[in-house]
MARSE-938340 format. One record per residue (C-alpha): x, y, z. Coordinates in nm, 4 decimals, padded with zeros to 6 digits. Each point is the difference from the previous one (the first is absolute). Last residue first. Layout:
<atoms>
<atom east="X" north="Y" up="Z"/>
...
</atoms>
This chain:
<atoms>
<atom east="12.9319" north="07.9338" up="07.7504"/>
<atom east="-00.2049" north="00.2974" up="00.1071"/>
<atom east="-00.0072" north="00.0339" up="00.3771"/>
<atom east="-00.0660" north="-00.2738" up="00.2901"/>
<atom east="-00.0837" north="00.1537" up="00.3374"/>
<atom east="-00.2849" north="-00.2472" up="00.0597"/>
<atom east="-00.0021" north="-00.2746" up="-00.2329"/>
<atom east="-00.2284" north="00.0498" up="-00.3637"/>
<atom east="-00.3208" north="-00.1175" up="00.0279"/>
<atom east="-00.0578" north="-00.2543" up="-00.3060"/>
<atom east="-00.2220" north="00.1378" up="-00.2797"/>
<atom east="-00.1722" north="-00.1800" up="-00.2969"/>
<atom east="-00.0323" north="00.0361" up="-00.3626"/>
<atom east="-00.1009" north="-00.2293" up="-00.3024"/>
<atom east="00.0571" north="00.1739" up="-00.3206"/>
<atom east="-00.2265" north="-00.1892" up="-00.3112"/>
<atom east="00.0432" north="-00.0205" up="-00.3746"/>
<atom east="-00.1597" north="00.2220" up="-00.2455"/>
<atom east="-00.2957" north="-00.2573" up="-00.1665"/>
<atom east="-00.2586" north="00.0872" up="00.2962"/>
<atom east="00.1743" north="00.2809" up="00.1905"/>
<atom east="00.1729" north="-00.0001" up="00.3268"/>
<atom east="00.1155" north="00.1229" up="00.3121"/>
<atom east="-00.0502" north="-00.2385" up="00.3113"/>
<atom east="-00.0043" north="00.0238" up="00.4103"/>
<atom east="00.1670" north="-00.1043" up="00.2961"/>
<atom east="00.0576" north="00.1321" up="00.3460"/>
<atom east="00.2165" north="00.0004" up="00.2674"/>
<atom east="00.0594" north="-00.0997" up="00.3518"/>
<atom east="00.1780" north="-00.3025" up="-00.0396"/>
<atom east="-00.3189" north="-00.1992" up="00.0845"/>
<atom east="-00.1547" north="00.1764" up="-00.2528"/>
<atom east="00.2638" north="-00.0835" up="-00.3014"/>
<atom east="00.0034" north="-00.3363" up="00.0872"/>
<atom east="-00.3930" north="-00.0481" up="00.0613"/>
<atom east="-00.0511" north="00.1790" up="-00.3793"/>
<atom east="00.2523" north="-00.2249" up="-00.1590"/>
<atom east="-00.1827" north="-00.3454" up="00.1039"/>
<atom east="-00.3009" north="00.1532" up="-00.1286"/>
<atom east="00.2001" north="00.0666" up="-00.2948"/>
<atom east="00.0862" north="-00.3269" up="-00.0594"/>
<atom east="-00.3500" north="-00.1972" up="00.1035"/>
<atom east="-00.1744" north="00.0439" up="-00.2963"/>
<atom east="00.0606" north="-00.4138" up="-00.0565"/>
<atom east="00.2178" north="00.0670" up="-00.3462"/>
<atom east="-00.0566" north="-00.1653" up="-00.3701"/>
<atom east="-00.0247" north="00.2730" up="-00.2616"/>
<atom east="-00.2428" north="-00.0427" up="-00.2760"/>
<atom east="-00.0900" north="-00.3480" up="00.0408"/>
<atom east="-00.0700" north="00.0916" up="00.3424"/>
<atom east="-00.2116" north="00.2922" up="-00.0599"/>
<atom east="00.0770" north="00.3688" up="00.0344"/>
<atom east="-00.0443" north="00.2938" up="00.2768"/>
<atom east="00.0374" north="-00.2138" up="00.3062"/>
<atom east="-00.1253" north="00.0753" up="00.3493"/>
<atom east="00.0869" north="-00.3176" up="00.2480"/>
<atom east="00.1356" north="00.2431" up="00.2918"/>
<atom east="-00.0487" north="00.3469" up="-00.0775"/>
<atom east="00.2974" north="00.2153" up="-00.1420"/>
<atom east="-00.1227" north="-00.0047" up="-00.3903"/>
<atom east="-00.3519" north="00.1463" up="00.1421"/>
<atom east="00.1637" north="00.4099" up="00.0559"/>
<atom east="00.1485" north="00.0049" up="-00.3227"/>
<atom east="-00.2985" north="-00.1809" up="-00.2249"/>
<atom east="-00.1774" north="00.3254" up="-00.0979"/>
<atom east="00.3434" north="00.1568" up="-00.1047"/>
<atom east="00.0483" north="-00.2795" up="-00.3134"/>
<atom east="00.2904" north="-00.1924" up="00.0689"/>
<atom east="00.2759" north="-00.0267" up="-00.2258"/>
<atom east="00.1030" north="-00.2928" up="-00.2641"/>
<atom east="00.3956" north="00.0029" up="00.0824"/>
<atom east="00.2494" north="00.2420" up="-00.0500"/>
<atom east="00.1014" north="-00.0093" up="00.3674"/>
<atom east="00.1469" north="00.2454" up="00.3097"/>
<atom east="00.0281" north="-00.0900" up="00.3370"/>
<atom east="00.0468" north="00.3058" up="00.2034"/>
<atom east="00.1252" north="00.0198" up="00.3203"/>
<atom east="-00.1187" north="00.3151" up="00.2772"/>
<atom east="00.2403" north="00.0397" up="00.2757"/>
<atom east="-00.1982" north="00.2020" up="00.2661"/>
<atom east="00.0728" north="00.3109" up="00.2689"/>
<atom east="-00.0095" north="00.2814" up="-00.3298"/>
<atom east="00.0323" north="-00.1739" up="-00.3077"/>
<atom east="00.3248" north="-00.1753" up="-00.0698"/>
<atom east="00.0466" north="-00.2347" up="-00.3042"/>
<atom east="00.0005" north="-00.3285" up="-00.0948"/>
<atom east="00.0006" north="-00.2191" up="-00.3563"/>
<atom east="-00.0628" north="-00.3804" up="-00.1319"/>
<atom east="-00.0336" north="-00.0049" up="-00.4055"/>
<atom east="-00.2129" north="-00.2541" up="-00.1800"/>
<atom east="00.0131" north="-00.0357" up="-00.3830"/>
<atom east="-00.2060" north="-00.3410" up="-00.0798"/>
<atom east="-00.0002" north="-00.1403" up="-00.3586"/>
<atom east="-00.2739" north="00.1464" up="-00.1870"/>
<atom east="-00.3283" north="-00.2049" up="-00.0278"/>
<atom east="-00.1589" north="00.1022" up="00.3109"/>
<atom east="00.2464" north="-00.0174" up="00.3085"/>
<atom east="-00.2653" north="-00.0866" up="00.2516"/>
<atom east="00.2104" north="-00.3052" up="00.1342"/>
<atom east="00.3377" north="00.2511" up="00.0257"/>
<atom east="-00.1309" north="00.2608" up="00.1286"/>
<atom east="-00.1504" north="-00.2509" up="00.2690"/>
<atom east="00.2986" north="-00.0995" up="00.0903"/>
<atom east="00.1316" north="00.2817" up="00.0332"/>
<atom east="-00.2188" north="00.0932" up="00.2924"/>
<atom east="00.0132" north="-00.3327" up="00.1683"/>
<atom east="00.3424" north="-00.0468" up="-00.0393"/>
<atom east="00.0604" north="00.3643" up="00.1491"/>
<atom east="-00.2548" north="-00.0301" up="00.2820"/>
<atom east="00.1880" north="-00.3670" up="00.0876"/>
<atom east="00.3351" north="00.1815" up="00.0353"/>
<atom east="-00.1932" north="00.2868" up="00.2166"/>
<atom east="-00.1768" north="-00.3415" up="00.2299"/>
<atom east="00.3935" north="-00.1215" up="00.0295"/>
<atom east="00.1612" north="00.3066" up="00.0746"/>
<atom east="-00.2342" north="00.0762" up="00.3028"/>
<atom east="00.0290" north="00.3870" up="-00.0333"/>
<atom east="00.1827" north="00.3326" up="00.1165"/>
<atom east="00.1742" north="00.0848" up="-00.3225"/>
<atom east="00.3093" north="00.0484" up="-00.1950"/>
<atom east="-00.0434" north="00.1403" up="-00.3015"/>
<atom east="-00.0612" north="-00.1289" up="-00.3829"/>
<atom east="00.2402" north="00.0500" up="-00.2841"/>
<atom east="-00.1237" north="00.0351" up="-00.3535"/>
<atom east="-00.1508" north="-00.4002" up="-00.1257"/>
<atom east="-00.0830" north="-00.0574" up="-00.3350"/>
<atom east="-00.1707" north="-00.3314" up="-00.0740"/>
<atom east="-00.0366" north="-00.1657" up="-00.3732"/>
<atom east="-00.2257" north="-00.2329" up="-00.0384"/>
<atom east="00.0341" north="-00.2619" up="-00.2850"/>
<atom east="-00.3093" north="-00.2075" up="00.1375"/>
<atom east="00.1772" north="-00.3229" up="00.0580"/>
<atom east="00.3040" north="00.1180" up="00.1042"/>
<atom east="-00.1744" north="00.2742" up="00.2736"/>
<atom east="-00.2379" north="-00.2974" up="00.0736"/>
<atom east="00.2653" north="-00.2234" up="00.1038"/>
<atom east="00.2197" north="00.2649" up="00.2009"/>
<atom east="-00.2930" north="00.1068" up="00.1895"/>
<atom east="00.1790" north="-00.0771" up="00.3477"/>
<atom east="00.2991" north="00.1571" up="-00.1161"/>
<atom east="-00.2338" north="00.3076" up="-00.0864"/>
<atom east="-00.1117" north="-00.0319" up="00.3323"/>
<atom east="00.3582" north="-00.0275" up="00.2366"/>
<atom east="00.0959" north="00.3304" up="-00.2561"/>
<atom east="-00.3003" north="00.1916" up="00.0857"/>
<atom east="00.0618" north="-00.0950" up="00.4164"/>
<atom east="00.4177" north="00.1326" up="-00.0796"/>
<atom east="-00.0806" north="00.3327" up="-00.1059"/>
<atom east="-00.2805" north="00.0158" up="00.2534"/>
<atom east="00.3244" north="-00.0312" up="00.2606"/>
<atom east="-00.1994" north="-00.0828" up="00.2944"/>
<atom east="00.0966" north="00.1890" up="00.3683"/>
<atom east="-00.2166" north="-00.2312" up="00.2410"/>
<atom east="-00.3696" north="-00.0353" up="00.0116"/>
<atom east="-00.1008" north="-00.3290" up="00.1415"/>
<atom east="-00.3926" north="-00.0324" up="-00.0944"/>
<atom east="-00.2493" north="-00.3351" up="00.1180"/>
<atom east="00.0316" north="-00.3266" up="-00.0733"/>
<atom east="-00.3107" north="-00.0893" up="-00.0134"/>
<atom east="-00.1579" north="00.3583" up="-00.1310"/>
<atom east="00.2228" north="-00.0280" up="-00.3525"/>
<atom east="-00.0126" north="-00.4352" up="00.0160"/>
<atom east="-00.4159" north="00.0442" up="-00.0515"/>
<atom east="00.0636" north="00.1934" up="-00.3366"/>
<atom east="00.2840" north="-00.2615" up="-00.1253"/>
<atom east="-00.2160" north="-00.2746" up="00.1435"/>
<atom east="-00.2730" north="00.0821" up="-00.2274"/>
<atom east="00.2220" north="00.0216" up="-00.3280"/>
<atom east="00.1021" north="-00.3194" up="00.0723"/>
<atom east="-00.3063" north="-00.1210" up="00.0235"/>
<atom east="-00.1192" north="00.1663" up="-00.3129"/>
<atom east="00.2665" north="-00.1323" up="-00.1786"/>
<atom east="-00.0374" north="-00.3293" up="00.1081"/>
<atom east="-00.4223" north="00.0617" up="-00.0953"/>
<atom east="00.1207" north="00.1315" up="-00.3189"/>
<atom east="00.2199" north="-00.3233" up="-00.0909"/>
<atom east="-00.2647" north="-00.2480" up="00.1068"/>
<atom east="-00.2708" north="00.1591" up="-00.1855"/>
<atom east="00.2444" north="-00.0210" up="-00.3381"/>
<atom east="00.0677" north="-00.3575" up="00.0548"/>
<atom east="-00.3676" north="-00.0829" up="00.0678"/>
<atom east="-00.1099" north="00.2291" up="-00.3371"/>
<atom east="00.2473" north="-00.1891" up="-00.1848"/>
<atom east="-00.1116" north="-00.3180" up="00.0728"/>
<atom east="-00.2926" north="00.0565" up="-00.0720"/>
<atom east="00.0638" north="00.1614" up="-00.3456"/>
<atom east="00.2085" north="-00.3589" up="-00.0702"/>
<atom east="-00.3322" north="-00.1834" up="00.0700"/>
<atom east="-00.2082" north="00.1806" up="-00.2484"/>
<atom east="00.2530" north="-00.0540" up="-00.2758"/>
<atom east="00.0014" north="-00.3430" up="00.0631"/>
<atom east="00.2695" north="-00.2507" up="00.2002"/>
<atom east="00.3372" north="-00.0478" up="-00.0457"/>
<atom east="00.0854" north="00.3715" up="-00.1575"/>
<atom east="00.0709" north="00.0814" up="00.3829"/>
<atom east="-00.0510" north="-00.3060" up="00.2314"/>
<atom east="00.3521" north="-00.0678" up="00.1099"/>
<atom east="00.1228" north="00.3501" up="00.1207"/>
<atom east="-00.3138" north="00.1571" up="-00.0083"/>
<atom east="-00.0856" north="-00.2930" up="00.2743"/>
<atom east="00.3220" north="00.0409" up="00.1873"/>
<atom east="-00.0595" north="00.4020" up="-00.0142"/>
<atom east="-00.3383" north="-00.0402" up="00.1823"/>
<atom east="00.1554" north="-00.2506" up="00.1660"/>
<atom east="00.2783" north="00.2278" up="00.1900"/>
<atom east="-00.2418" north="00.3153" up="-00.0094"/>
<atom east="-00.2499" north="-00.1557" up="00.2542"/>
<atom east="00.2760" north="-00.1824" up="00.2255"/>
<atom east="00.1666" north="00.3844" up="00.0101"/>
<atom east="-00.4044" north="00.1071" up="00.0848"/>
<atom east="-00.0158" north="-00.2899" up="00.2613"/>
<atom east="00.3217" north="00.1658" up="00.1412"/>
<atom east="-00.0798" north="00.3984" up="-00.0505"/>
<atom east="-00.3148" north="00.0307" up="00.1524"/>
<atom east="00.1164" north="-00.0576" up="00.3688"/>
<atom east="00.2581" north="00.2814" up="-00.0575"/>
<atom east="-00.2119" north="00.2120" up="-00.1783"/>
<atom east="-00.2703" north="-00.0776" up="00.2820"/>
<atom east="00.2435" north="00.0653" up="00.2822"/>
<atom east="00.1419" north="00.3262" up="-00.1321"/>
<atom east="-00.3725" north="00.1606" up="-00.0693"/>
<atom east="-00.1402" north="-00.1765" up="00.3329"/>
<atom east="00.2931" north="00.2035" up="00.1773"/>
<atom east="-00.0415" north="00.2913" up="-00.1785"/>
<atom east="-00.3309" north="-00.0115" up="00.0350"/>
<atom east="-00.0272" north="-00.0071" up="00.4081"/>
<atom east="00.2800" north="00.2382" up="00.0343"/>
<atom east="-00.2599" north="00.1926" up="-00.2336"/>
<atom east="-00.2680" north="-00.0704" up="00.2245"/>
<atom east="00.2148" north="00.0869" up="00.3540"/>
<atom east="00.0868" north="00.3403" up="-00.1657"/>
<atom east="-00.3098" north="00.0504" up="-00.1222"/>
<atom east="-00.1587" north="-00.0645" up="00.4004"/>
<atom east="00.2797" north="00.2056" up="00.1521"/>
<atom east="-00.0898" north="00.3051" up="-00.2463"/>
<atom east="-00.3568" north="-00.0436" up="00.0580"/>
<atom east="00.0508" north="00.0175" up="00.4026"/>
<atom east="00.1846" north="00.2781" up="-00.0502"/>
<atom east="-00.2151" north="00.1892" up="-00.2400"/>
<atom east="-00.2751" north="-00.1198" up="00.2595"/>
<atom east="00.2169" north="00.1828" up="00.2545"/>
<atom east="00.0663" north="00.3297" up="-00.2276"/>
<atom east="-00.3359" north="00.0326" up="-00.0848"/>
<atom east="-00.0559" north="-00.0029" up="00.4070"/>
<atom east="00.2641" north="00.2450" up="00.0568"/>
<atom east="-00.1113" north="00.1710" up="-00.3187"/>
<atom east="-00.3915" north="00.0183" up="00.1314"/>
<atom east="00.1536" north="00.1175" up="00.3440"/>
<atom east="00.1900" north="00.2713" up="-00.1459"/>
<atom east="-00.2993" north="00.1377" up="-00.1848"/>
<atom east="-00.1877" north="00.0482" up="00.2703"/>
<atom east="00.2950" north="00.1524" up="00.2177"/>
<atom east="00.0354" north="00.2743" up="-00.3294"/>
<atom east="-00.4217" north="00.0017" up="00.0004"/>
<atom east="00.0462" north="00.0988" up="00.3803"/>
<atom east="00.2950" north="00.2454" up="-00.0642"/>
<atom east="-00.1760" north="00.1435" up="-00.3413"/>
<atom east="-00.2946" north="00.0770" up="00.2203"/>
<atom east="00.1854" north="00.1717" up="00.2692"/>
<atom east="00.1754" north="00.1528" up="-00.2549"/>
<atom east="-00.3295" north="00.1531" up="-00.1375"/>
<atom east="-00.1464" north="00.0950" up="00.3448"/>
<atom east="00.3617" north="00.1240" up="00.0738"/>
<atom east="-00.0521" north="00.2422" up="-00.3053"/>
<atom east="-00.3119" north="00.0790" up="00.0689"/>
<atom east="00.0697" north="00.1099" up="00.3078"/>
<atom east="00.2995" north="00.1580" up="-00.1116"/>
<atom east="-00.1784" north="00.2106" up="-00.2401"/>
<atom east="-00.3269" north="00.0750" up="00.2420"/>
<atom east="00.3005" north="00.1448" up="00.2236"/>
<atom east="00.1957" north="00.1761" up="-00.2910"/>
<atom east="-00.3773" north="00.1721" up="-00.0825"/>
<atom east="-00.0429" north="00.0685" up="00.3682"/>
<atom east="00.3647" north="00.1273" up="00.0277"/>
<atom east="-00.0743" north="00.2231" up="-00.3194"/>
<atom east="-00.3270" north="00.1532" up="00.1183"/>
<atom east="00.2095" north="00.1113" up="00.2791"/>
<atom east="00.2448" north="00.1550" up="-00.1841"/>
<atom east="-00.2351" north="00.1580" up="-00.2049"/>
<atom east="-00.2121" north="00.1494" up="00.2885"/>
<atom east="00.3632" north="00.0877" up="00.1771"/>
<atom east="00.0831" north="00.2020" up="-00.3205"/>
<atom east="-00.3334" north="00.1595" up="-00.0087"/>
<atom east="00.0436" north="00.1031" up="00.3956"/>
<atom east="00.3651" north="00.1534" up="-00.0631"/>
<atom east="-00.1442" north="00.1690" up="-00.3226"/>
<atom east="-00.2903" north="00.1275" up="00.1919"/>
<atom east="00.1988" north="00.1156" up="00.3087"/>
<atom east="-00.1355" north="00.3688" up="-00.0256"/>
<atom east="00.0683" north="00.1767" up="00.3393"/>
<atom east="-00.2276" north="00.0852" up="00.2133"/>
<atom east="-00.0016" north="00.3455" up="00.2782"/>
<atom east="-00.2774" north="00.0708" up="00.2327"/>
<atom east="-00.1415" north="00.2652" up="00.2184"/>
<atom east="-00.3484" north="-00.0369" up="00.2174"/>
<atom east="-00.2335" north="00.2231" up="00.1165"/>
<atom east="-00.0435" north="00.2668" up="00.2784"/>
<atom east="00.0857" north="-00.2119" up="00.2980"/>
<atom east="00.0263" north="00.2190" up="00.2899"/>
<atom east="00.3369" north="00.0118" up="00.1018"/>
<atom east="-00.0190" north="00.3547" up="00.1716"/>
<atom east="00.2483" north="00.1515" up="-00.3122"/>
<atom east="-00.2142" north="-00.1402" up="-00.2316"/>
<atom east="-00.0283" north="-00.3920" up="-00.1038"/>
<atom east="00.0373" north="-00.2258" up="-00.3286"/>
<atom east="-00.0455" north="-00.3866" up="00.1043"/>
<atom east="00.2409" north="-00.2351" up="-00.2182"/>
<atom east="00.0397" north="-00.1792" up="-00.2974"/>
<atom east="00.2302" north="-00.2094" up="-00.1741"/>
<atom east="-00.0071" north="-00.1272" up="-00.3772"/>
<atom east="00.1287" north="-00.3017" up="-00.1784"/>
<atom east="-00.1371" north="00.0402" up="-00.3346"/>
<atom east="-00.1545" north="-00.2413" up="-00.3314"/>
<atom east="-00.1541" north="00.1932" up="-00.2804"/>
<atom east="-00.2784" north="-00.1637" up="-00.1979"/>
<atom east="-00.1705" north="00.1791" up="-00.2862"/>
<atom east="-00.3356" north="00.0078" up="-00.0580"/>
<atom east="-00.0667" north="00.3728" up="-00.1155"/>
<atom east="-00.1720" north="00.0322" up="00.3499"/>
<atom east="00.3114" north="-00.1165" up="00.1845"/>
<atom east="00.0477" north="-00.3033" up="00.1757"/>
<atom east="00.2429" north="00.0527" up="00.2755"/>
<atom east="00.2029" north="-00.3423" up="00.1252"/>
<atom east="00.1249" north="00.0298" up="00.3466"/>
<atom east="00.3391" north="-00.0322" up="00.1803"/>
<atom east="-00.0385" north="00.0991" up="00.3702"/>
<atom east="00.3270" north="00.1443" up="00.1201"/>
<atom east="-00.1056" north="00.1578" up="00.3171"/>
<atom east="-00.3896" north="00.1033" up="00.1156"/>
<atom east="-00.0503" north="00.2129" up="00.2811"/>
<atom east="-00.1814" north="-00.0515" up="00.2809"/>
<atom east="-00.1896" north="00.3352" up="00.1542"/>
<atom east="-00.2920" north="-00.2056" up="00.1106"/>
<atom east="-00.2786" north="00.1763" up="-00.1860"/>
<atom east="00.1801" north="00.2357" up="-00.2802"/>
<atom east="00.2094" north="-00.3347" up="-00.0770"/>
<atom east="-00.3142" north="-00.2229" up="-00.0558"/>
<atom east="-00.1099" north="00.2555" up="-00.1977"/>
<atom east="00.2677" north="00.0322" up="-00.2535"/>
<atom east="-00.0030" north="-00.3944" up="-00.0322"/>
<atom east="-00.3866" north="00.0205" up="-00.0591"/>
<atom east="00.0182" north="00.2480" up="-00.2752"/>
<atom east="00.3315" north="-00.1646" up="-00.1590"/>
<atom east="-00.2496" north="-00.3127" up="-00.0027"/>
<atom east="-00.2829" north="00.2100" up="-00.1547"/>
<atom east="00.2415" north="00.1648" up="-00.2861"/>
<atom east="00.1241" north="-00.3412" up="-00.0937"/>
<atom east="-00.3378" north="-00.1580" up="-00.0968"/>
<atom east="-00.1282" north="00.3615" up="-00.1310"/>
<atom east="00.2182" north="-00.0372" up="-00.2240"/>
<atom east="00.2483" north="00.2749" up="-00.0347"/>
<atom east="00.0437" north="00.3988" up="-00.0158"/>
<atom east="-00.2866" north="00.1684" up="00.0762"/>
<atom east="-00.1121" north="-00.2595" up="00.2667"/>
<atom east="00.3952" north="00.0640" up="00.1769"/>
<atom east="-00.1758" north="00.2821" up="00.0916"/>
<atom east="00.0108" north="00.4089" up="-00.1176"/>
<atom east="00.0171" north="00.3330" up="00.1936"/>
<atom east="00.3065" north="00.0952" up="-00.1350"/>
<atom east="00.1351" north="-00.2471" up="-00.3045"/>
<atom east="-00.0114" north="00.3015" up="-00.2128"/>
<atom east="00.2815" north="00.1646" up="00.1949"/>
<atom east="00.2941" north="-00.2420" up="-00.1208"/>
<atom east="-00.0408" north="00.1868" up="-00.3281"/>
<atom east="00.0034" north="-00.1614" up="-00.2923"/>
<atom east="-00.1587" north="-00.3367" up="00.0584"/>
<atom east="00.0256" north="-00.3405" up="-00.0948"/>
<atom east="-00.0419" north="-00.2246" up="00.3371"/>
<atom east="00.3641" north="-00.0927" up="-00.0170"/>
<atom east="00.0872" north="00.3270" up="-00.0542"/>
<atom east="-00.1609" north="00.1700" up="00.2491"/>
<atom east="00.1410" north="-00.3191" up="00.1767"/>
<atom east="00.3145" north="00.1609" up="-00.0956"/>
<atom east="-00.0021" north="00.3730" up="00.0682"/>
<atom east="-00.1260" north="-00.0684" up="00.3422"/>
<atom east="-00.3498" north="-00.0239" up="00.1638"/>
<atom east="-00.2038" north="00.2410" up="00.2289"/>
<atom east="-00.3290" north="-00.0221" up="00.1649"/>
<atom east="-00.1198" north="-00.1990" up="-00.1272"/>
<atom east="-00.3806" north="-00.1756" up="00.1073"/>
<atom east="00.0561" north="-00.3045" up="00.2095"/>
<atom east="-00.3306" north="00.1396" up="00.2411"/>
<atom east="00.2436" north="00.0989" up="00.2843"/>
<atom east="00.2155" north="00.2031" up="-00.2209"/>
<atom east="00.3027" north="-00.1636" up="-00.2201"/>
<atom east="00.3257" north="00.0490" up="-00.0719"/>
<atom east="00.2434" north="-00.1320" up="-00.2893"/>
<atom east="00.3497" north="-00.1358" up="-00.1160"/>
<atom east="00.0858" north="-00.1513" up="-00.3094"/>
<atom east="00.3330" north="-00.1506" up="-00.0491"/>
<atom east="00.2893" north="00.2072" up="-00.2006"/>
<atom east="-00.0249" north="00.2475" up="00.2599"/>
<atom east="00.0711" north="00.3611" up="-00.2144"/>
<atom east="-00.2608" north="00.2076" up="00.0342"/>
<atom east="-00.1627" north="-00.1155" up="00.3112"/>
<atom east="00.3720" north="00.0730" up="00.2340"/>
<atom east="00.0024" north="00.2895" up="-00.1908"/>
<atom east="-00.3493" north="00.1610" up="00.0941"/>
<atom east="00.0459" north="-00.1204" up="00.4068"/>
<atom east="00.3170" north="00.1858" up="-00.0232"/>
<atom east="-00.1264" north="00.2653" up="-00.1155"/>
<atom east="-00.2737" north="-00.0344" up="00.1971"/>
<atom east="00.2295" north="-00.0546" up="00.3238"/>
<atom east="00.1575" north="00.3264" up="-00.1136"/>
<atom east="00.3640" north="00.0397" up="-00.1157"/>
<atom east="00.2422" north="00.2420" up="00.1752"/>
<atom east="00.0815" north="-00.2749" up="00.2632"/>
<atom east="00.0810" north="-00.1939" up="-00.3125"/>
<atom east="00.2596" north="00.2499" up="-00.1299"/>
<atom east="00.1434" north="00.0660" up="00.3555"/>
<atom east="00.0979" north="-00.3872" up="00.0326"/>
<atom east="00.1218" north="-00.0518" up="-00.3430"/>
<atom east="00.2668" north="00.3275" up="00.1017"/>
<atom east="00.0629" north="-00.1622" up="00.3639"/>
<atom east="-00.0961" north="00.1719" up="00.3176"/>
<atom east="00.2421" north="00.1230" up="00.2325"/>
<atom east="00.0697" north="-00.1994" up="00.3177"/>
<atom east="-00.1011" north="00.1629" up="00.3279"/>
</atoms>
């Protein structure tokens, strides 16, 4: 027969209530036994702890009544009978225990019948373990899903709603977006419309205007200082209508001819446009005493023939509103970020700021006749070149201080500083 073992001897020396005694002392979960009527019997070191006592002894001969709400005491009651009757045990049930103090503890705790050595039952045993952290974490985790849950419903509510406005709204700019069409087609058609009545008419108005102006001068010619005083003022007022209608005509077609005959950009030397005007302006440069200072201009993407006509139209006017100085205009260019902004520079009368915005409308003119003759076309005309080439146009200036007229031309794709 094989000799018994050191560990083996030592616990054969050791009791079953010694055993019994350390096995209570020292389980970390608590442990207990019951009679027949659910009174203790015995407990362990830790529920005596749990249920605040010294000695594990002074829980003899008490209920679960002396120690929670009645609530919980009555359904450990029943479960405790219910095993005493049919001999069932109970595994792994997790229950909450209200104590009297009103704290909540949360266990999972098994029980079972206690017998004797004939298997009577006797009682019942059980052993719990605290799982109220586990349990408190599983309360807040699920009263986190139903909080995400109400979130995302809400939150699909809300998109749902943004999705159907979003569809909403895409159907009033499809249909915005037709009309806007439809309007687009229908200004396009009227303006084809205009131009074409606007080219016709000038040309239409111009012969019986020429046959107009051709006696009008014939009689000043042989009338004036023939006839009275009254007479000769007549005349004068005919010539004079005849003249500003021609120029107005003129000055009409010019306008009309920019959408006619529509925009061929090509590389334009802007160097060479400025000179084309102030050839152009040669007369009125003479008769005025201008003097015009060009630095060198770029190259350019632009119809060289509408920028040449921006130039005469721009100095030109420097030179007409030159005040009583003789005119000092100076042409210039630089680089600023994608555009080529020129600068026309005078010395002439100025603008006052109120008026910068008006001076490009068609027909809007800041002085009379008699003071300076013009049609208030010119820089009408220079606002449709400069937009149709992609740029815009503006003015500096100060009553009395002269006046800088600037406007941009997109410079080509890829180009650098020149």
């Amino acid at each position: 027969m094989k000799p018994a073992t050191k560990s083996e001897t030592c616990v054969r020396a050791t009791t079953d209530q010694q055993l019994l005694d350390a096995f209570l002392d020292h389980i970390p979960d608590c442990v207990y036994f019951k009679d027949c009527d659910s009174r203790f019997v015995r407990i362990s070191r830790t529920l005596a702890d749990r249920f605040g006592l010294t000695d594990p002894a002074d829980a003899v001969d008490k209920t679960d009544f002396n120690m929670f709400s009645a609530e919980h005491a009555q359904q450990a009651f029943a479960d405790e009978q219910h095993i005493i009757r049919t001999g069932q045990p109970i595994v792994g049930k997790e229950e909450r225990e209200t104590w009297l103090d009103g704290r909540d503890t949360w266990v999972s705790t098994t029980k079972v019948p206690l017998r004797n050595h004939s298997g009577d039952i006797i009682g019942t045993m059980g052993i719990s373990r605290d799982i109220t952290a586990r349990r408190l974490a599983e309360l807040e985790l699920e009263q986190y899903k139903t909080h995400l849950e109400e979130l995302v419903a809400a939150r699909t509510s809300e998109l749902t709603g943004a999705k159907e406005q979003l569809e909403q709204d895409i159907a009033a700019r499809r249909v915005a977006e037709q009309q806007l069409a439809r309007k687009a087609q229908e200004l396009d058609r009227s303006n084809r419309d205009l131009e074409k009545f606007a080219h016709v008419a000038s040309h239409d108005l111009q012969e019986p205007l020429r046959m107009v102006a051709s006696y009008t001068q014939l009689l000043a010619r042989r009338y004036t200082g023939k006839l009275d005083a009254e007479a000769d003022e007549f005349i004068g007022f005919a010539v004079d209508g005849a003249n500003r209608m021609k120029q107005l005509i003129r000055d009409l077609l010019s306008y009309s001819r920019l959408s006619a005959n529509g925009l061929s950009l090509t590389s334009a030397d802007s160097g060479a446009a400025c000179n084309a005007a102030i050839t152009n302006l040669h007369e009125a440069i003479v008769d005025s005493g201008a003097v015009v200072e060009t630095e060198s201009l770029p190259i350019v993407l632009a119809d060289a023939s509408q920028l040449a006509q921006l130039f005469q139209n721009l100095i030109g006017n420097a030179i007409k509103y030159h005040g009583d100085r003789a005119p000092q205009i100076r042409v210039a260019a630089h680089l600023e970020a994608n555009d080529w902004v020129f600068t026309v520079t005078d010395n002439g009368i100025g603008i006052e700021s109120q008026y910068f915005e008006r001076i490009f409308e068609m027909f809007q003119r800041l002085h009379t006749r008699k003071q300076h003759p013009g049609t208030g076309i010119g820089l009408a005309i220079c606002r449709n070149i400069v937009e149709r080439h992609g740029g815009k146009i503006w003015v500096e200036s100060q009553a009395g201080q002269g006046s800088k007229f600037l406007f941009t031309v997109p410079k080509k794709k890829g180009e650098g500083d020149q």
